[in-house]
N, CA, C and O atoms as a GROMACS GRO file, in nm:
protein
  324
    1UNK      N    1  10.894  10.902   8.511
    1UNK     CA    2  10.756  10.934   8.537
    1UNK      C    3  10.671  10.855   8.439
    1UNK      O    4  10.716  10.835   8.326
    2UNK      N    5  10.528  10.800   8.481
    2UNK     CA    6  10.442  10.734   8.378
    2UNK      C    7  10.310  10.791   8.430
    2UNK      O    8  10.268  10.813   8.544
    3UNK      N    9  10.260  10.807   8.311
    3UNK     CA   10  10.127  10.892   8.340
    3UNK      C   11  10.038  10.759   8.250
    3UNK      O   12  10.088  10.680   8.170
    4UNK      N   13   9.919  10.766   8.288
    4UNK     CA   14   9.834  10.672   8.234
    4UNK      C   15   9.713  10.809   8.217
    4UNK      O   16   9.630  10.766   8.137
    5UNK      N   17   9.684  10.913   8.249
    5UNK     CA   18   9.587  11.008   8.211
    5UNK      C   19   9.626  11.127   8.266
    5UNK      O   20   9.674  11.122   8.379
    6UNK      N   21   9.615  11.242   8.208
    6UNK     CA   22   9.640  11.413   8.253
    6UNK      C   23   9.609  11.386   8.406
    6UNK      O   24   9.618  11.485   8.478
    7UNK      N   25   9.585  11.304   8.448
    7UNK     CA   26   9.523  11.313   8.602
    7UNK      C   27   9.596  11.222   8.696
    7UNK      O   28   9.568  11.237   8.815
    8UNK      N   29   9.677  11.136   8.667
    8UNK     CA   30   9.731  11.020   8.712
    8UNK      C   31   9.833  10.972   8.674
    8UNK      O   32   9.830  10.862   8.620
    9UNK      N   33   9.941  11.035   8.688
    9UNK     CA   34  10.098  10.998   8.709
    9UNK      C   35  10.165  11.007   8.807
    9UNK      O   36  10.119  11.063   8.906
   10UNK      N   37  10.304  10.950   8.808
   10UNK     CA   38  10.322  10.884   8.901
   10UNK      C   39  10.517  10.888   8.876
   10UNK      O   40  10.578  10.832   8.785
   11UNK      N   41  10.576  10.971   8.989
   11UNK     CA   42  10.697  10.961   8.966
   11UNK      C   43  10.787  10.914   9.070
   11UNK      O   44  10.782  10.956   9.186
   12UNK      N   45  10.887  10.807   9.016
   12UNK     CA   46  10.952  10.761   9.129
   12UNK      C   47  11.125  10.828   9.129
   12UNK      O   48  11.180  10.881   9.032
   13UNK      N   49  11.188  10.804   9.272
   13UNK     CA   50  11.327  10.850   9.278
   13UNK      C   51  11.386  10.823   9.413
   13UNK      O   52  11.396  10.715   9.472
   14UNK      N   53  11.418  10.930   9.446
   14UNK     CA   54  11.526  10.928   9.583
   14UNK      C   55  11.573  11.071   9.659
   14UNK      O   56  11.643  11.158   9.607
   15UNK      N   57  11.527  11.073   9.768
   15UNK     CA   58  11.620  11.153   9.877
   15UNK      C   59  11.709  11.161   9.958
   15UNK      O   60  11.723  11.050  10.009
   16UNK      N   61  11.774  11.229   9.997
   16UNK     CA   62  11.876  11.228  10.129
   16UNK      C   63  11.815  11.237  10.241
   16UNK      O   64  11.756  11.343  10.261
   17UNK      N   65  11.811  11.143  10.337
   17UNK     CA   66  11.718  11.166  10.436
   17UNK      C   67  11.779  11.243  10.561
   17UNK      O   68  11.718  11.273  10.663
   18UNK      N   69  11.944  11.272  10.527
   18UNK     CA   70  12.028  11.364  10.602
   18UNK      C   71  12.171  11.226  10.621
   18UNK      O   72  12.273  11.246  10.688
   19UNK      N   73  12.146  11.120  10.558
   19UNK     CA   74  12.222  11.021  10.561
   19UNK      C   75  12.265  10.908  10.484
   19UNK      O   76  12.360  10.834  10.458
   20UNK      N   77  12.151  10.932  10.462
   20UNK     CA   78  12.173  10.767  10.324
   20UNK      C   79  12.032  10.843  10.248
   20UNK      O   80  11.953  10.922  10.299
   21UNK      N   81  12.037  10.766  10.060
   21UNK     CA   82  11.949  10.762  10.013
   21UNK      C   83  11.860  10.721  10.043
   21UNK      O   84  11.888  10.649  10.139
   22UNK      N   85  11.730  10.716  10.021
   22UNK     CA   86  11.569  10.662  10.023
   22UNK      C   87  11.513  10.670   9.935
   22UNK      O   88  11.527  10.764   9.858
   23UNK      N   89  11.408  10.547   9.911
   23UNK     CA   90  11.282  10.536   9.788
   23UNK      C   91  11.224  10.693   9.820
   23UNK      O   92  11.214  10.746   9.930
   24UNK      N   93  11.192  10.745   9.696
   24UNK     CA   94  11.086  10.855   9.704
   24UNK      C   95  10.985  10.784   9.604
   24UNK      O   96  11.015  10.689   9.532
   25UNK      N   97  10.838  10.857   9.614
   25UNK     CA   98  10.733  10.854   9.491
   25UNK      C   99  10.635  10.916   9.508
   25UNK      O  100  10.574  10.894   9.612
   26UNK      N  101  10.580  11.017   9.412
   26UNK     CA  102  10.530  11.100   9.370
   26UNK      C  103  10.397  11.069   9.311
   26UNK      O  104  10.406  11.015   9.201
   27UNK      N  105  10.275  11.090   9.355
   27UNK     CA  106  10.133  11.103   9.240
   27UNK      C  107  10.064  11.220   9.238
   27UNK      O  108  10.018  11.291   9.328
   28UNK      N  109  10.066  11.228   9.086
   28UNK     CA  110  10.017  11.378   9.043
   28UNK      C  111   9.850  11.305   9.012
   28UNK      O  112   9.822  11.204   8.949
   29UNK      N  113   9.759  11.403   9.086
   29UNK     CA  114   9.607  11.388   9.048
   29UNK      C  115   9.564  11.489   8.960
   29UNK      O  116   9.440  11.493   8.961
   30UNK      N  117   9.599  11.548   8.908
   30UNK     CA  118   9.550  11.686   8.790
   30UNK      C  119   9.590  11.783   8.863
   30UNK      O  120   9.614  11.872   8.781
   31UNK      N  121   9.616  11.829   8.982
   31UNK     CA  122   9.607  11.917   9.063
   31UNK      C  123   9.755  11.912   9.121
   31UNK      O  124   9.854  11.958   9.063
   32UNK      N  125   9.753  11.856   9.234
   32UNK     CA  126   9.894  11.898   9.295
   32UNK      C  127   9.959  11.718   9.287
   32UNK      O  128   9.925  11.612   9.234
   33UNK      N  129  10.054  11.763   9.362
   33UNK     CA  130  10.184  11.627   9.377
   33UNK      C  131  10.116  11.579   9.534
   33UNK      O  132  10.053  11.637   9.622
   34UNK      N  133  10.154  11.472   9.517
   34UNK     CA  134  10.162  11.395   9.681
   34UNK      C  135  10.260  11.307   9.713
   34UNK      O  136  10.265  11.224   9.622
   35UNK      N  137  10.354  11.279   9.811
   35UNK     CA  138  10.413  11.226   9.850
   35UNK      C  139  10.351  11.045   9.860
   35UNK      O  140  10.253  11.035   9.933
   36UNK      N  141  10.393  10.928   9.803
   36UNK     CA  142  10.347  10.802   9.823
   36UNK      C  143  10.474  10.714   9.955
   36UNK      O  144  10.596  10.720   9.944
   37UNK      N  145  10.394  10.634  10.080
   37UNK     CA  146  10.430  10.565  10.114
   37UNK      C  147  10.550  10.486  10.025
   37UNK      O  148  10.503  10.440   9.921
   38UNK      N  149  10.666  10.466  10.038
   38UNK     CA  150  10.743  10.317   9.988
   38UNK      C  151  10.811  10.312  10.135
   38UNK      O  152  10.846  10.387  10.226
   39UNK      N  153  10.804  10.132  10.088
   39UNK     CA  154  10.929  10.095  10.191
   39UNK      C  155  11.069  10.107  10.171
   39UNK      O  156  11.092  10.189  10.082
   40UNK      N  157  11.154  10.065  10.211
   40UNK     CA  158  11.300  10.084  10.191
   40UNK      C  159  11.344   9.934  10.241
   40UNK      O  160  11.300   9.888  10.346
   41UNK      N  161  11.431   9.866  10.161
   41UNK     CA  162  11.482   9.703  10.223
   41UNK      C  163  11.533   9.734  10.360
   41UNK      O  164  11.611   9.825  10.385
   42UNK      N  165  11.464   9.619  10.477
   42UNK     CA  166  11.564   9.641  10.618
   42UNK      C  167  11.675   9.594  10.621
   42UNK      O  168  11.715   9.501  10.549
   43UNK      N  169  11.728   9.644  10.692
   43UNK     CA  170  11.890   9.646  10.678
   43UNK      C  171  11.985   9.683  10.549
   43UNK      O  172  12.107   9.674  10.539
   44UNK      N  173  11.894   9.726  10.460
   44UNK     CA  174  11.968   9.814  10.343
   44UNK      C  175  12.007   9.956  10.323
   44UNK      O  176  11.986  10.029  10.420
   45UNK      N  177  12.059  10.010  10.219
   45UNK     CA  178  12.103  10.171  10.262
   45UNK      C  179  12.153  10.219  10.160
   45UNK      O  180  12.237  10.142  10.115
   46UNK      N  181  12.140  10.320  10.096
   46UNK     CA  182  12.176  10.359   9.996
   46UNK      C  183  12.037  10.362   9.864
   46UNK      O  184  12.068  10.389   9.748
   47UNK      N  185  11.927  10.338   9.890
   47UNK     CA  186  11.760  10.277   9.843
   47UNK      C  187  11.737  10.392   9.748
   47UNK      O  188  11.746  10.507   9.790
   48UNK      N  189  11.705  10.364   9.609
   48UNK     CA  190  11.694  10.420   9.498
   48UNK      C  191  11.540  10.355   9.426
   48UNK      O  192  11.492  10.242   9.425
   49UNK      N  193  11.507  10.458   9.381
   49UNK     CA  194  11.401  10.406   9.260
   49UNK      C  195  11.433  10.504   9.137
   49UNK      O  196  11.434  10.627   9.146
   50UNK      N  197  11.459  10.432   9.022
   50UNK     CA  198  11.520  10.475   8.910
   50UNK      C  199  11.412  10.495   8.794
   50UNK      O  200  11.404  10.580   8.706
   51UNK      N  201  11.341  10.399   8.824
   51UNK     CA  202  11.208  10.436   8.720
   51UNK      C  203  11.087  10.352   8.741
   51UNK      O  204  11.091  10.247   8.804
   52UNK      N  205  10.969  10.406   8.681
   52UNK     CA  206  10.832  10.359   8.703
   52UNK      C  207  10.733  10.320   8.590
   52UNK      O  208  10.725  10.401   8.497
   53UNK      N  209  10.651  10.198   8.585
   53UNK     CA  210  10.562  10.231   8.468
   53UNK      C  211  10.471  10.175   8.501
   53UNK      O  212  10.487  10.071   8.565
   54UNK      N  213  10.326  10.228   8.468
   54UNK     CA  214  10.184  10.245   8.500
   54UNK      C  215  10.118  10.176   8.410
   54UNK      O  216  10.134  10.214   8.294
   55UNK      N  217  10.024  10.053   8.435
   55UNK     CA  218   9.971   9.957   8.340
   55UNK      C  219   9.852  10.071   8.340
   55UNK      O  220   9.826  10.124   8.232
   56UNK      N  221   9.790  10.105   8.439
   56UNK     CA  222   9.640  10.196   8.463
   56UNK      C  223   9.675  10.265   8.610
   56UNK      O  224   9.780  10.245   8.671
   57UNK      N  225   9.610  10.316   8.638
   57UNK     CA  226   9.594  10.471   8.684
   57UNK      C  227   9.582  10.371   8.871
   57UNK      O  228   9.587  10.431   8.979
   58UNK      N  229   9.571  10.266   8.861
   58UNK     CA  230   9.568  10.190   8.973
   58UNK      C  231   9.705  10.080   9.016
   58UNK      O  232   9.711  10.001   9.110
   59UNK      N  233   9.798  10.107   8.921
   59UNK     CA  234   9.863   9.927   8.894
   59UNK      C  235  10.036   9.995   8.866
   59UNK      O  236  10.076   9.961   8.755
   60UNK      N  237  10.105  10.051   8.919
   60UNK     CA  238  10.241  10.082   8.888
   60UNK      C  239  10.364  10.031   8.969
   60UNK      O  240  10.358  10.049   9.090
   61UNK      N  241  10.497   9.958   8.906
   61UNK     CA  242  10.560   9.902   8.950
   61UNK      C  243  10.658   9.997   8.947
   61UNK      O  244  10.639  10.080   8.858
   62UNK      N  245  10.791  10.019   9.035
   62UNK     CA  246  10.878  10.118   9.010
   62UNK      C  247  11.026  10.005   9.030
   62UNK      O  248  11.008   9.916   9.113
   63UNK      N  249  11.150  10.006   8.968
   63UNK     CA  250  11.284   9.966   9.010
   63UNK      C  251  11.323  10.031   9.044
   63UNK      O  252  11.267  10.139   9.063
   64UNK      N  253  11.461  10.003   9.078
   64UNK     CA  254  11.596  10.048   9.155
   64UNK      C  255  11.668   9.972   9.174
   64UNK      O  256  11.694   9.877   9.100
   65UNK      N  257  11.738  10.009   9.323
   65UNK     CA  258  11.863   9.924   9.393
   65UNK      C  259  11.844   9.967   9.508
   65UNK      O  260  11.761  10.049   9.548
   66UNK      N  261  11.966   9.883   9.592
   66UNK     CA  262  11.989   9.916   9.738
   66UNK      C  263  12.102   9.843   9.772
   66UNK      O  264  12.108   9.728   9.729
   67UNK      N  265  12.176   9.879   9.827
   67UNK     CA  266  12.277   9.801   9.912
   67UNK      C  267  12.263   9.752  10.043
   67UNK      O  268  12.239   9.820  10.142
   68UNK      N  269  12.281   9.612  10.038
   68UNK     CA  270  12.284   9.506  10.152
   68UNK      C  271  12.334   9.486  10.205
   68UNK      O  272  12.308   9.390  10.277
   69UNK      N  273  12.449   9.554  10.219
   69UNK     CA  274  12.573   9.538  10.334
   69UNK      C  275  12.734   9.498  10.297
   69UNK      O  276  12.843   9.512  10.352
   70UNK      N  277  12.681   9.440  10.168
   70UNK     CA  278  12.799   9.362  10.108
   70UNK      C  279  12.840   9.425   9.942
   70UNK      O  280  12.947   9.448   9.886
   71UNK      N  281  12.716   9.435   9.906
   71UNK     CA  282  12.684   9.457   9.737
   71UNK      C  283  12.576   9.488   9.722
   71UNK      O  284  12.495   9.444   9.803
   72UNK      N  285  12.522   9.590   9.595
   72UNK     CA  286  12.457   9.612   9.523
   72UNK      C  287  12.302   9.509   9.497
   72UNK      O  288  12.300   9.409   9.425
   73UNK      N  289  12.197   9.555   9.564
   73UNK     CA  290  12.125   9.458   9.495
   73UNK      C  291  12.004   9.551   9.402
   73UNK      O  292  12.006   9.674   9.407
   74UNK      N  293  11.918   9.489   9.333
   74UNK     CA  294  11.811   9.514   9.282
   74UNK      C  295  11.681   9.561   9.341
   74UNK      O  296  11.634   9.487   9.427
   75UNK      N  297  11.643   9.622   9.323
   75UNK     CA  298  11.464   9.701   9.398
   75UNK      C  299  11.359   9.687   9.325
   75UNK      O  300  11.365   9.721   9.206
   76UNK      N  301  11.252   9.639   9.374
   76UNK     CA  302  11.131   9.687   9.262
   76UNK      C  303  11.027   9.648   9.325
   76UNK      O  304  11.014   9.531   9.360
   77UNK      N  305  10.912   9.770   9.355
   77UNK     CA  306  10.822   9.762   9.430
   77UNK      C  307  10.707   9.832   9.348
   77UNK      O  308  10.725   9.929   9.275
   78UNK      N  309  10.556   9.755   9.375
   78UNK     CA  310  10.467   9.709   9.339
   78UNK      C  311  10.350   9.813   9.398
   78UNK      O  312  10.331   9.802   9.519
   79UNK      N  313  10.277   9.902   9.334
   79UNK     CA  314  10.192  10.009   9.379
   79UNK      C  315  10.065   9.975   9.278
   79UNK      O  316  10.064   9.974   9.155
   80UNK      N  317   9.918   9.937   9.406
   80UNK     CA  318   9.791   9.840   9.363
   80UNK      C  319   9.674   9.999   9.402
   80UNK      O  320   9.555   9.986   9.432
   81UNK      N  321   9.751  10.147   9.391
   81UNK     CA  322   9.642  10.201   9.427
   81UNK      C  323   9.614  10.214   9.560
   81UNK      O  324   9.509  10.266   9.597
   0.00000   0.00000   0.00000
């Protein structure tokens, strides 16, 4: 999780979507949680986000992984607000 103000953090991870893992991500506004759009690589499976960090309250990048069919690759997706 990276918070840039009591009002604006931002947590990334993963669910079971009843089959394979998926990107999850989380923004807390002072108040409650909200679910954030991510994509997931096509044709990948197994889609993780492991951690996140927040330059400002607009600008957070999160990593992970995913598997491509063959091997293990790398994740990291880019959140502009």
């Amino acid at each position: 999780m990276s918070c840039t103000s009591a009002t604006a953090c931002t947590a990334a991870g993963f669910y079971s979507n009843a089959t394979t893992p998926v990107t999850l991500a989380e923004r807390w506004n002072g108040t409650k949680w909200s679910i954030q759009t991510t994509p997931n690589p096509a044709g990948g499976s197994n889609s993780t986000l492991d951690g996140v960090s927040c330059a400002s309250a607009s600008t957070c990048t999160a990593v992970g992984g995913y598997n491509n069919g063959t091997t293990g690759a790398t994740l990291a997706e880019r959140w502009n607000g």
